[in-house]
N, C-alpha and C positions, 0 to 999 in steps of 0.2 A: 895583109892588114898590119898595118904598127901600132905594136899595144908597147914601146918602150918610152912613151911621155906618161903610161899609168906607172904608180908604184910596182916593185917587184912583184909582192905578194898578188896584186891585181893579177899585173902582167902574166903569172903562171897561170893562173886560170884559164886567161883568156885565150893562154894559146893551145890548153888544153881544154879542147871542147866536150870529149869524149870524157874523163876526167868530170868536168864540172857539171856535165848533164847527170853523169854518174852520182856523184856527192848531193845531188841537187833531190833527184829522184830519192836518194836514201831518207834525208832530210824532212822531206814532204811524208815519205813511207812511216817516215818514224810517227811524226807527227798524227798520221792517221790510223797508226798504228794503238798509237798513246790512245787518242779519242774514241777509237773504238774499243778497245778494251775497259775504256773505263764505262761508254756503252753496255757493255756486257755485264761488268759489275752491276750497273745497274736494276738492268734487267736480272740478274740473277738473285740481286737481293730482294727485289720484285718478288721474283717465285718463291725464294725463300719466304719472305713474310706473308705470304698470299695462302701458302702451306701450312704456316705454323698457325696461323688464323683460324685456317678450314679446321685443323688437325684438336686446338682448343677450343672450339665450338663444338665438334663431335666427343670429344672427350669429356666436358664439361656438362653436356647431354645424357652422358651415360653415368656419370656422377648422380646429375640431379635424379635421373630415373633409379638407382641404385640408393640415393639417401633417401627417398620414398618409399622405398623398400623399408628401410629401416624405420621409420615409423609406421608400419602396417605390423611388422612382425610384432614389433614393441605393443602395438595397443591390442591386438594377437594374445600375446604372452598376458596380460593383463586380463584377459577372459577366465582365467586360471584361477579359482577361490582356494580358499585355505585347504580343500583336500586334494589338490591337485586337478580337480576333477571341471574343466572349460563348461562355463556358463553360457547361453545364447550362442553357440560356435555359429551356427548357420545364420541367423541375425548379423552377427559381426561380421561377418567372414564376406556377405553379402556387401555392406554397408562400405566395408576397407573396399572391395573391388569395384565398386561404383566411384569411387573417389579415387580411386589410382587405376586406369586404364591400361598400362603398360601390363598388369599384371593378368595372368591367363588360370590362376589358382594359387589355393591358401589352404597350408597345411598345421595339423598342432602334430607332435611326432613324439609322446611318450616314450621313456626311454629306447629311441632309435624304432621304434616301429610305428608305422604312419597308420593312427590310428582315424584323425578326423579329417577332411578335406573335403572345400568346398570351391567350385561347384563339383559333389560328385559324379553327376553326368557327364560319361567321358571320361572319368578320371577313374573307374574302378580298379582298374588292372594296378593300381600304385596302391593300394589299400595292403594295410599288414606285410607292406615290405618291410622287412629290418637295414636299413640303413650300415648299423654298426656292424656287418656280417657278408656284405656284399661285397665280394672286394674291389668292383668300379666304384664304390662310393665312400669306403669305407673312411680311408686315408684322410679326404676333404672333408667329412664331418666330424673325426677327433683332431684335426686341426684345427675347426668351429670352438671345440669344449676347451681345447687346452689354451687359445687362447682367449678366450672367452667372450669374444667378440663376432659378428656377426661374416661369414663368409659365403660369399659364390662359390659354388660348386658347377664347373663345366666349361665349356659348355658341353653335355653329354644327350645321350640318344634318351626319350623319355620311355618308361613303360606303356604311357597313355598315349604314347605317339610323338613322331616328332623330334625337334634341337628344341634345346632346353638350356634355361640354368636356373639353376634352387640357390637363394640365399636362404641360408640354416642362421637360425639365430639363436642361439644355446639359453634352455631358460634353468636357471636353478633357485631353488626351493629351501630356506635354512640352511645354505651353502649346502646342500645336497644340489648334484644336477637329475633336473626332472625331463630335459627333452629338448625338444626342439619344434620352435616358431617359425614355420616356414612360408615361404613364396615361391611359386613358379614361373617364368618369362620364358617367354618363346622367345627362340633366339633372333627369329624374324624382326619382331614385335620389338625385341631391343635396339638392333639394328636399324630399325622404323622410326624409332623415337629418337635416336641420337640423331640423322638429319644424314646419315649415309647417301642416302637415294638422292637425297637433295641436290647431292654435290656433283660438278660435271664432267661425266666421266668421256667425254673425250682427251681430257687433259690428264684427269690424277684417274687410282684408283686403290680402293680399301684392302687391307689385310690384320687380320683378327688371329692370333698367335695365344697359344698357351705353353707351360712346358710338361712333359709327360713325367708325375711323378715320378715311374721308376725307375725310367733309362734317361731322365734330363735333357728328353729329344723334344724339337720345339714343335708342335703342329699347327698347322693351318686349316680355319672352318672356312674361309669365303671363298668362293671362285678364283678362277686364276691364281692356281698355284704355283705358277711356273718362279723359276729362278728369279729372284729380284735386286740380287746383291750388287749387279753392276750399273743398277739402272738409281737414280736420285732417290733417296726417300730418307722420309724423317719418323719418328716414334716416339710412342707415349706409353708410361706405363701404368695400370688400374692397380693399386695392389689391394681391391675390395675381392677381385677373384684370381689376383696375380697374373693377370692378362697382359698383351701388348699389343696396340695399335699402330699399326705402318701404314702412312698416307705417301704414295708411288709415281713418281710423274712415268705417266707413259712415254712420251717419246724423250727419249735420254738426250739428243743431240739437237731438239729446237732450237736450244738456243742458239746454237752454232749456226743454224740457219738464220737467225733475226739480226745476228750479227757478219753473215758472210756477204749479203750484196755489200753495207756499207764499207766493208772491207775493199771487196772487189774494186766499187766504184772510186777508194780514196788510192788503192796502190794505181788502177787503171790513171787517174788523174796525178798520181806522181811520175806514174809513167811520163804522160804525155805530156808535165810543165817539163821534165826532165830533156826530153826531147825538143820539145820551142827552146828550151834554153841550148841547145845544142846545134839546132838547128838554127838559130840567132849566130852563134858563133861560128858557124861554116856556111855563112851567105855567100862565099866566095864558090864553097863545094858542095852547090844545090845539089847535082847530080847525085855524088857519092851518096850524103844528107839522104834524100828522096831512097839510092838505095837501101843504104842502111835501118832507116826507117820503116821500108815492106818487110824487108827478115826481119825485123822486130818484131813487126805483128804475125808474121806466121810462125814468130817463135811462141809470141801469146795464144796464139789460135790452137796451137799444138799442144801448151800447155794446158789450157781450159779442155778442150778436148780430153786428154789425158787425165784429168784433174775429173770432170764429169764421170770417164768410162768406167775407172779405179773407185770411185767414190758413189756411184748410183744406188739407190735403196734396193733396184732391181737388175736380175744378173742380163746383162748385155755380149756377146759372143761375135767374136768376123769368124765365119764359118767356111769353107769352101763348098760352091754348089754343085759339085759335080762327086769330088770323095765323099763329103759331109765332115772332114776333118777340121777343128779347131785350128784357125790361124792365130786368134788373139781372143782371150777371155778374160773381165774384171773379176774380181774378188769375191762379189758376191753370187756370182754362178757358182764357184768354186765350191761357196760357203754352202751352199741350196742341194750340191749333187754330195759336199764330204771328200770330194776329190781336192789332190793340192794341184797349184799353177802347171808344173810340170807334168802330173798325171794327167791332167785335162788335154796336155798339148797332145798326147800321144792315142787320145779318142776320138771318137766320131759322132756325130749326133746318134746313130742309128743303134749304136751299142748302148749306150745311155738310155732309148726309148721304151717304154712298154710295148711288148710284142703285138697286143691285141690294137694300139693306136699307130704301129709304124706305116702302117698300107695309106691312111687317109693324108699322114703329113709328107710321103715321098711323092702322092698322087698331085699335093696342092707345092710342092718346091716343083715338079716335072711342070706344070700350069706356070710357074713363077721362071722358070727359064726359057719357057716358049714364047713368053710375052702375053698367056691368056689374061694373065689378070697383075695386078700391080703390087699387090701384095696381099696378105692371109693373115689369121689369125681366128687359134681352135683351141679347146679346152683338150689337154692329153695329160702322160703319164709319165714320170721320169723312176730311172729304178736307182737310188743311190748307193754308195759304196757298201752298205751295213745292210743292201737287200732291202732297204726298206722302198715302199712307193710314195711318192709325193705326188698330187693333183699339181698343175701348173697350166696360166694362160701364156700361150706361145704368140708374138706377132712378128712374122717375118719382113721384110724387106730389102730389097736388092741394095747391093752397095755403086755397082756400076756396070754398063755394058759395053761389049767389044763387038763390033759386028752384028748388034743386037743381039745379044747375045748374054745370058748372066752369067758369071764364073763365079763371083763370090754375093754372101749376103750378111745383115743383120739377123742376129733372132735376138728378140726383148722376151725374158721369162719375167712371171710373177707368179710365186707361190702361193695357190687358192686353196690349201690343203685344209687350212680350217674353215674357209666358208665351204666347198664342197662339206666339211662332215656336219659344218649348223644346218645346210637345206635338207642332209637326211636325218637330223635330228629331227627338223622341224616341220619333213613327210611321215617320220611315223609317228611322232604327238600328234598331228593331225589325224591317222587313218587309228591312232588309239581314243580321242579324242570323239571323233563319230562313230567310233564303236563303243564308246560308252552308251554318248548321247542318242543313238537309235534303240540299244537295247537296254538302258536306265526303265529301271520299273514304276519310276516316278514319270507322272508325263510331264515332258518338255515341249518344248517350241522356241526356236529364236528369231527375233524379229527387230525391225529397224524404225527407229524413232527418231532419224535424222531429220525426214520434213516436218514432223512433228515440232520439231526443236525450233527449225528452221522458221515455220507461220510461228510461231510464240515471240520466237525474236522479233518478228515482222509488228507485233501485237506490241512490242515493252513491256513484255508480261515478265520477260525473264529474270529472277533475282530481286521481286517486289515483294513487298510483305505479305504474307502466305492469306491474311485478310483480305485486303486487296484485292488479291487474284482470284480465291474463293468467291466471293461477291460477283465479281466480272465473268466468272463461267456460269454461275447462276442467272444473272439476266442476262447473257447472250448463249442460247443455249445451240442456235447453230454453228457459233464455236466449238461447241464443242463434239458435236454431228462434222463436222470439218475433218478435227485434228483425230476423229477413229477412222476416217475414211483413208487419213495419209497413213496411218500405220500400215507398216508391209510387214507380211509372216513368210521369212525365208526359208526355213526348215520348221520340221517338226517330226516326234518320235512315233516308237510304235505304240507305245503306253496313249500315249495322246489322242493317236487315232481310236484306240480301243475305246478309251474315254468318253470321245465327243460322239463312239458309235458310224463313224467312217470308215471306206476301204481305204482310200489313198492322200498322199499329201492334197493332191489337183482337188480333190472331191472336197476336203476341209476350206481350203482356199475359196475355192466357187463359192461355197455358204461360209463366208467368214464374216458378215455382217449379220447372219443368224446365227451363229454356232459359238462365237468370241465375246462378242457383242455381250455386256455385263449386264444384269438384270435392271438396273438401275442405272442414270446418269450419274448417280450420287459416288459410286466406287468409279468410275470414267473420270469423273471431275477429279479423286483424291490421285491418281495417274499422273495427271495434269499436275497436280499442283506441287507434284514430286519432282516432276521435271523442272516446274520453274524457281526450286528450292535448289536444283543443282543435287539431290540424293540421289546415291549411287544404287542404293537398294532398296525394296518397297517390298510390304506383307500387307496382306488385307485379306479376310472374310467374304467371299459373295458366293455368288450361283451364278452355275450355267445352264445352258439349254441345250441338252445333245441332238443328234439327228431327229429320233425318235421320238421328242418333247419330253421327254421326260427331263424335271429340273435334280440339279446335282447339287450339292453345298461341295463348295472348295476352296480350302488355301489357297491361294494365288502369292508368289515371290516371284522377285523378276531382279537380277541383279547388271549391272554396264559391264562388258567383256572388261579388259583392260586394256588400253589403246582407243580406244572407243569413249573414252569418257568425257570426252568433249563434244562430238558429234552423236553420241546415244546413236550411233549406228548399227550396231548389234548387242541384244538386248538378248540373254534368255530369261524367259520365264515357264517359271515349273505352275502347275495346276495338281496339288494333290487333293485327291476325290475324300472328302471327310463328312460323307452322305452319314454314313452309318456311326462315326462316332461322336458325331451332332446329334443323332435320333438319341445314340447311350447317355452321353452329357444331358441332354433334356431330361432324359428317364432317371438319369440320377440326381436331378436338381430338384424335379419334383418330387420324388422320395425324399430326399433331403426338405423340403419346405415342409414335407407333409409331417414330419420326425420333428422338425424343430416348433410346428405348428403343433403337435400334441406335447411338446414338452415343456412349452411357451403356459400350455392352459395348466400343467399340474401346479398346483396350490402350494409349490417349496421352490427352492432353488435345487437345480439337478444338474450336478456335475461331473468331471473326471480329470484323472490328476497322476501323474508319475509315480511308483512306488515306492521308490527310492529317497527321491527328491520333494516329495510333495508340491511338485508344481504341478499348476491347474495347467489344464489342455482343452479346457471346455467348462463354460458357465453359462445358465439359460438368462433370458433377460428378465427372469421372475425377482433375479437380483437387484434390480433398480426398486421395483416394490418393495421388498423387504428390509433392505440396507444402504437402498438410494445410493447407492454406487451401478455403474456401466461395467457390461460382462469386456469391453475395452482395458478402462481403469483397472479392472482386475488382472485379467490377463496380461497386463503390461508389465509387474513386476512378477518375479518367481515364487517371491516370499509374501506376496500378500495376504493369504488367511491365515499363517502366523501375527503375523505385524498387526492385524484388526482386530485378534484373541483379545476378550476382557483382560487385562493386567494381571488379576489375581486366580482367573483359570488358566493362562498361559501354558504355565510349564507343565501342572497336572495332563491335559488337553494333549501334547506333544508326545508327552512321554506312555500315555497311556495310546495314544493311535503308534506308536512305533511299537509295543509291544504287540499290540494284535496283530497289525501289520506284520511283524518279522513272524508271528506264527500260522500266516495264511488263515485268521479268523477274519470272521464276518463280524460288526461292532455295530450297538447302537448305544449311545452315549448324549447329554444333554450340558449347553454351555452357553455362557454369553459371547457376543460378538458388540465391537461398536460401529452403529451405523456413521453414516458418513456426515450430518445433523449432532452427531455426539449421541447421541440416546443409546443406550446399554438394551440390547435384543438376545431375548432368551430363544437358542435352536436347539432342534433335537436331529442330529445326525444319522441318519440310518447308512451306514458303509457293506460293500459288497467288496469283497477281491475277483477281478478279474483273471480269470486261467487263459491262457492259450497256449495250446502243445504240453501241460500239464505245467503247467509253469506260473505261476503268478507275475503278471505283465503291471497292470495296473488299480488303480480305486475308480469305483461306480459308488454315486451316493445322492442322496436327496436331504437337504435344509430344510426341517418342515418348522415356521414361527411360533412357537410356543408360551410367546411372551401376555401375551391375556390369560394363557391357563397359569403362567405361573405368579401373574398380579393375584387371581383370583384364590391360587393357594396358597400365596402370601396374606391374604386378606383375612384367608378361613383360619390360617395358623393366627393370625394376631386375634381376630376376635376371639377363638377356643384358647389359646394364651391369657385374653383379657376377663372371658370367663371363668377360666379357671383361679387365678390370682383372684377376682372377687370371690366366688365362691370359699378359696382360702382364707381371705380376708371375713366373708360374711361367719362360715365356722369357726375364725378364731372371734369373730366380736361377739357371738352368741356362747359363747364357751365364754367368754368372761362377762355377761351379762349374767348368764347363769350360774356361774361360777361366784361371784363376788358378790351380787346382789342376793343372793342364795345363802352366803354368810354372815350377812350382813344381817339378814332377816331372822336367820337363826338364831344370830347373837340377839336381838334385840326380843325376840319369843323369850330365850331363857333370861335374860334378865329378867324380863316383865314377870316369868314365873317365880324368880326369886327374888322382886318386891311382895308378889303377894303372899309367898313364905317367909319373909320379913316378920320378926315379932316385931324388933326395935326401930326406932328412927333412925338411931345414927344408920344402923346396916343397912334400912331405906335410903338414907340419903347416899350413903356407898355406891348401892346400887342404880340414883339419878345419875348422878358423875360417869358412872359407869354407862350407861344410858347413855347421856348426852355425847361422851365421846365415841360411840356408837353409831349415832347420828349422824355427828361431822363426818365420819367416814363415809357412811353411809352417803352424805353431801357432797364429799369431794369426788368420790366413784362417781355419784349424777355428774357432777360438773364436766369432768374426764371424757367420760362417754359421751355428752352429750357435745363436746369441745368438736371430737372426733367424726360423731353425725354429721356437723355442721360444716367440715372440710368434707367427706363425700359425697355432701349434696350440694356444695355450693358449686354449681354448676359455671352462674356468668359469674367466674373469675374474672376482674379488673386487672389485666397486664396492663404495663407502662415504660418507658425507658428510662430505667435506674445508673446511678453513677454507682458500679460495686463499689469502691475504693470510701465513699460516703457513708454507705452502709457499717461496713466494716469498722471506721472510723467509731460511727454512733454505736455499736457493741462493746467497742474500746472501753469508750464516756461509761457507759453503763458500770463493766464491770471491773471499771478503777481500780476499788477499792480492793477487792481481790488478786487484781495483778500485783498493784500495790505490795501488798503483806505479804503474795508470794515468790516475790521478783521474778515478776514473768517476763520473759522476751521474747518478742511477737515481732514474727517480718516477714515484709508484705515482698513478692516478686512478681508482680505484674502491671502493664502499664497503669497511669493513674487515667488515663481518658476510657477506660471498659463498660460498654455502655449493654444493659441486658432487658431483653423484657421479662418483666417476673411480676407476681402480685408484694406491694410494698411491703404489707406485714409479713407475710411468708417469708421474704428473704432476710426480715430483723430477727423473725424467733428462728430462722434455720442457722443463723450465721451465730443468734444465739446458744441455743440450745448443745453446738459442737463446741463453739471457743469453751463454754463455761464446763461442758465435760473435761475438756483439755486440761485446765486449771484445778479441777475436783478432784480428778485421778492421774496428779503428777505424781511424780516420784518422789520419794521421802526426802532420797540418798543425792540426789540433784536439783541442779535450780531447772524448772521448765523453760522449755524452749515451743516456739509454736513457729508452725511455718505453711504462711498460707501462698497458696503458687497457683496463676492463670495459664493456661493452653486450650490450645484444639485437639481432639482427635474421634478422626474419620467424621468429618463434617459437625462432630458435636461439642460444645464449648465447656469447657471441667476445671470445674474449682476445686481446688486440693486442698484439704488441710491434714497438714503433720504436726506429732508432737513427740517428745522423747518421755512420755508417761506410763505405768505400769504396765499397761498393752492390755488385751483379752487375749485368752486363752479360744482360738476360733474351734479350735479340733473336741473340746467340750462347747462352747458355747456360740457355734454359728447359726444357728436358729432361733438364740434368745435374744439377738443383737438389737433388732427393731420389733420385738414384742411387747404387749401390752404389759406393763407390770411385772417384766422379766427383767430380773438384774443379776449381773452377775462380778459384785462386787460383794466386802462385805459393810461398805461406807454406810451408815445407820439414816444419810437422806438420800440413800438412792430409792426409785420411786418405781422406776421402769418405766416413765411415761414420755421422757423429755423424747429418744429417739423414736419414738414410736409413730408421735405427733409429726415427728421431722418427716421420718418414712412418707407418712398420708400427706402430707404437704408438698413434697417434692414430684411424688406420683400424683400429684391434682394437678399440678403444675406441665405435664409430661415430661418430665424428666427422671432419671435413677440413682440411688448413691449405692457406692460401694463400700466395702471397708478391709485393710490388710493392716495384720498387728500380729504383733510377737509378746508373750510375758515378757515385763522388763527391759524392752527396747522402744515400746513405742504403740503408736497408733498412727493411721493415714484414712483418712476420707476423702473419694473422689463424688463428688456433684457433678452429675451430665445436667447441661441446661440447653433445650429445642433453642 
């Protein structure tokens, strides 16, 4: 070929074939080399992000479940009143767990010992643990204190059973610390909620890490502990309980796989453009070309080969069938026995075998050289370097024959070491599993609701609204005659048998349409409708019918195996027999009715109530009559029969039940309450102390109304009040009736005797004068008294609506001229709109009768001051008047103050009448005056007006 009309550069080429086929394949190599690897990036940042994704969503899971924590504890610690001492624990405790699911218990933990926790059921065995004394817990809960923030603890082994982790939430008290707020999560339950299970574990797989405070060794809670350090994985760290999460890919080298055909197939095809270009250039030298090209490919063929045997996931071996000597083994046999390359060359299969499987695998290689059969493969035993045994599946086959004849062969192992030890795991959960289930003293039975499932779907009953479906088994009731006929009972225990009163499973079977069969369609129907709700687990109430007729009361649960929960193919259900404590429940319900029916009829409220606390525990519904409040309403707050105490019995009330109370007496004591209407009710409390074990536990007590007896002792004291005041009154008017009219009369006898001893006129006429001013007294006393009659019997008083501020005014007018002369200063401090009902003249002469004392008996040595002042007190309206006047002397003259004719001045017109008149006028009126006064400082008059 003349390649000298191409350019140089050409021309070398072309006359090197081998050369440019060479450069040409690198070229292409490269090329496919470049695109597959960038391939791989991509794919690797795939997994990476696909990883970090998973690994944020799981972590992000265990945060949210973890800050939910945090405000359970918080509203926890908030139960806690000013004595430390947790208010409604079990209410709350209740209430937090219904709202956060993830949590399996709720602890309050007084300094470090777990004193409250709910739900106790279950949980006793953690009661009165001390925390700060423990030394698996200690460490992790004054880590909680010193920082003062809320920390996981564990995950650790629980007392109450179980993986566990406690967030402790440190509570303190006036910077005192008082304890700790706690939660408990099952570690499952956490695991559960973060979305673990979710994720698919043929590709990745979880690991949950902590570090061991003492020795800062890391440990591992989940499954598959094995070594993970060479395989991909990524992590995240919690520092709520200083935890790490590692998310795993399981097979370390896929990816090498998703990128090795395209590899294979791009060098394969640089191969072979390398070679057409090669082969383009030696058309002259097809022949050679042609050769050169088959040792090509059985160069490739050797290498693939080579490349497969070296690289296999399972160990491959060229054995001799006649020594059983190793001629050629990959890596990974090597890797399987612990043996190196060279020590394997120098073995034999037989040496390697377990003794007890060598006979069946020399019986089946003697079969395999005779021609009986083509090739074998048996489950045997290999013993490796360190002694140890390995399960392994063997498959032989011939590599080639000489006279029909085998000399040598293949063996393909694959190590089954760990499924051999799952299937005898999973033979004896099974034969422990039926030795629970036969001898469980609960009776069982499991049974399969696959065709069950299966007519429903048939039906589009499945996953309808529970309405719906309800409805549709009611009027078609041979539906539901149908879907008990498909039920099948595959086992059943011996508890069970004893129960239904059978010998054998066959015999419960035979009568399983009498014996299972529910009393009712109405419990068959709620089965049903469990199923097409898709619940995994069902409780109900019914009866059975054992052999014997006799009817049973039973629980009935039935939960889906697991695996099963799509198909409801195996179902157990337990049947516990609660004949007898149905019959007690009935017998205590009607003692209870009959209790609360006699306490219903006593004529008080009858209750009981904590000793300590004075919370009620118990109030009869006598209380809606009496106080028109609900024994609900009551019982909802703690503090309620404090909080309803009248105002001004409150604290007497309190303190006198806490004395009796702290000395184990029995009290009976009388007080108001306010009903729920507002009305003020008079009880009389009759209190008992409750003993048990010698101990005072709690109060027993009965409310009896007492509010008519004490209207009607209120009534009997006012009128013996109002009797007696008149009687006072009638003795003092008759004491000056007889008193004055009695002087009067006497004076006017001896006069009259000494006119008629009179010699003279003038003396007689002395004597008239003397008379006649006799008289007038005698006139004024009539007037006085008779003034006074006529306010205690004026019965129909004429009330009106007065403007005070007017009245007062027109007092003013009057007594001017007084003020006047004696610079009085008069000031008024109440509004000018005060509007009162009173009789009109009554409140001119009462407003008069005080101003003009005010002004009569000021002070020498000062100018008077008067000061008249409006208010309220305790529902009644009081006019005050002050003055800065000589005052009275009340410790001599508090009795003389509003008597007739009693003064206790020595002013020559004091009369003693003005306040007397005021007194009876004020009390016609219904109202009372007071009076407070000091010699020398003063006087004050309070006026109550109805």
């Amino acid at each position: 070929m003349d390649n000298k009309k191409y350019p140089k550069f050409i021309s070398w080429f072309l006359n090197k074939p081998k050369t440019t086929g060479f450069f040409t394949f690198l070229l292409l190599s490269y090329i496919a080399g470049f695109i597959v690897s960038q391939q791989y990036q991509l794919i690797k940042e795939d997994e990476q992000r696909e990883m970090n994704n998973i690994l944020h969503v799981v972590h992000q899971n265990i945060e949210q479940s973890l800050k939910n924590c945090y405000t359970t504890t918080l509203t926890l610690a908030l139960t806690i009143d000013d004595k430390g001492v947790p208010e409604n624990f079990d209410y709350v405790g209740k209430k937090l767990m219904e709202s956060n699911t993830s949590i399996s218990a709720v602890q309050l933990v007084p300094n470090g010992v777990i004193k409250y926790i709910y739900p106790k059921e279950g949980n006793e065995a953690a009661l009165n643990l001390n925390i700060l004394t423990a030394p698996y817990l200690k460490k992790e809960a004054l880590k909680s204190i010193e920082t003062q923030k809320m920390y996981f603890a564990g995950p650790l082994k629980l007392k109450q059973g179980g993986m566990g982790i406690v967030g402790r939430f440190p509570v303190f008290r006036n910077n005192n610390f008082w304890g700790f707020s706690a939660v408990i999560i099952k570690l499952e339950t956490l695991l559960k909620s973060s979305g673990i299970n979710k994720v698919d574990d043929s590709k990745y797989y979880f690991q949950f890490s902590k570090k061991n405070t003492a020795n800062q060794k890391e440990i591992f809670y989940l499954p598959n502990k094995s070594d993970f350090s060479k395989k991909y994985n990524i992590s995240t760290f919690i520092p709520d309980g200083d935890w790490k999460l590692y998310l795993i890919s399981k097979h370390q080298n896929y990816l090498y796989y998703q990128i090795l055909i395209p590899g294979l197939i791009g060098l394969i095809l640089a191969a072979l453009f390398g070679v057409l270009i090669y082969t383009l250039l030696k058309i002259p030298e097809e022949l050679q070309s042609l050769v050169n090209t088959q040792a090509t490919k059985l160069l490739n063929s050797e290498i693939k080969f080579e490349a497969i045997f070296d690289q296999a996931a399972v160990g491959i071996a060229y054995i001799d069938s006649y020594s059983g000597n190793f001629i050629e083994i990959n890596k990974q046999y090597c890797h399987l026995l612990g043996y190196s390359h060279q020590e394997m060359k120098g073995k034999n299969f037989q040496s390697i075998t377990y003794p007890d499987d060598l006979e069946e695998d020399l019986i089946n290689l003697e079969k395999l050289r005779k021609g009986q059969i083509r090739s074998y493969s048996m489950e045997k035993r290999y013993v490796t370097k360190l002694g140890n045994v390995v399960w392994i599946n063997l498959t032989v086959s011939p590599l080639w024959k000489i006279n029909e004849k085998v000399t040598s062969h293949i063996a393909i192992v694959e190590d089954i070491s760990l499924k051999k030890e799952a299937k005898e795991l999973i033979k004896k959960t099974e034969t422990r599993f039926k030795s629970l289930f036969d001898d469980s003293p609960l009776p069982l039975r499991e049974e399969d609701f696959s065709e069950v499932k299966n007519y429903l779907e048939e039906l589009d009953l499945i996953n309808k609204n529970k309405e719906i479906v309800s409805n549709y088994f009611y009027s078609h009731p041979d539906v539901v005659n149908k879907c008990s006929s498909l039920v099948k009972v595959i086992d059943v225990n011996n508890a069970c048998l004893k129960l239904h009163k059978v010998k054998t499973k066959e015999e419960l079977i035979e009568n399983k349409s009498k014996l299972l069969d529910f009393k009712s369609a109405d419990d068959f129907i709620k089965h049903l409708i469990a199923v097409t709700q898709g619940k995994k687990q069902f409780i109900i109430n019914s009866k059975i019918k054992n052999a014997e007729g006799e009817y049973r009361d039973v629980n009935l649960r039935w939960n889906v195996i697991r695996g099963y929960r799509k198909t409801f193919e195996r179902i157990i259900v337990s049947t516990e027999d609660i004949t007898e404590r149905r019959a007690t429940e009935k017998m205590i319900l009607n003692t209870k009715q009959r209790v609360e029916s006699l306490i219903n009829t006593i004529d008080g409220i009858v209750w009981e109530c904590d000793i300590k606390t004075f919370s009620f525990s118990f109030i009869s519904k006598k209380v809606e009559n009496i106080l028109g409040y609900t024994p609900e309403e009551w019982l909802a707050n703690t503090t309620f029969w404090a909080d309803h105490i009248y105002p001004e019995d409150r604290e007497w009330v309190q303190n006198y039940c806490k004395s009796k109370t702290n000395a184990n007496l029995n009290h009976d004591f009388e007080y108001r309450m306010v009903a729920k209407n507002g009305a003020v009710i008079w009880l009389r409390d009759i209190v008992n102390v409750v003993f048990e074990n010698g101990k005072a536990e709690s109060l027993r007590g009965i409310m009896i109304d007492i509010t008519k007896t004490k209207e009607a002792e209120k009534d009997l004291n006012n009128s013996f009040n109002l009797v007696t005041e008149q009687n006072k009154r009638l003795l003092n008017f008759s004491y000056i009736v007889s008193h004055n009219l009695r002087s009067h009369t006497s004076n006017i006898a001896s006069i009259m005797a000494l006119i008629e001893s009179s010699e003279s006129a003038e003396e007689k006429e002395q004597m008239m004068q003397l008379l006649k001013s006799v008289s007038n007294s005698l006139n004024e006393t009539m007037f006085h008294l008779n003034e006074v009659i006529n306010i205690r019997n004026n019965i129909g008083l004429v009330s009106e609506p007065l403007n005070l501020q007017h009245y007062i005014n027109t007092v003013q007018n009057v007594l001017n001229e007084q003020i006047t002369s004696k610079e009085v200063s008069i000031s008024t401090i109440m509004p000018k709109d005060v509007i009162i009902n009173y009789n009109p003249a009554y409140l001119e002469s009462i407003l008069y009768n005080i101003i003009s004392n005010s002004i009569r008996y000021s002070h020498p040595e000062r100018k008077p001051i008067i000061i008249i002042k409006w208010s309220v007190e305790n529902d009644m309206k009081v006019l005050q008047i002050s003055d800065n006047g000589v005052g009275i002397d009340l410790v001599r003259n508090a009795d003389k103050i509003f008597g007739m004719y009693k003064t206790f001045s020595n002013n020559v017109d004091s009369k003693g009448i003005g306040l007397f008149i005021t007194k009876n006028q004020i009390d016609a009126m219904g109202g009372n005056i007071t009076v407070e006064s000091e010699p020398n400082i003063g006087t004050t008059f309070k006026i109550y007006i109805q």
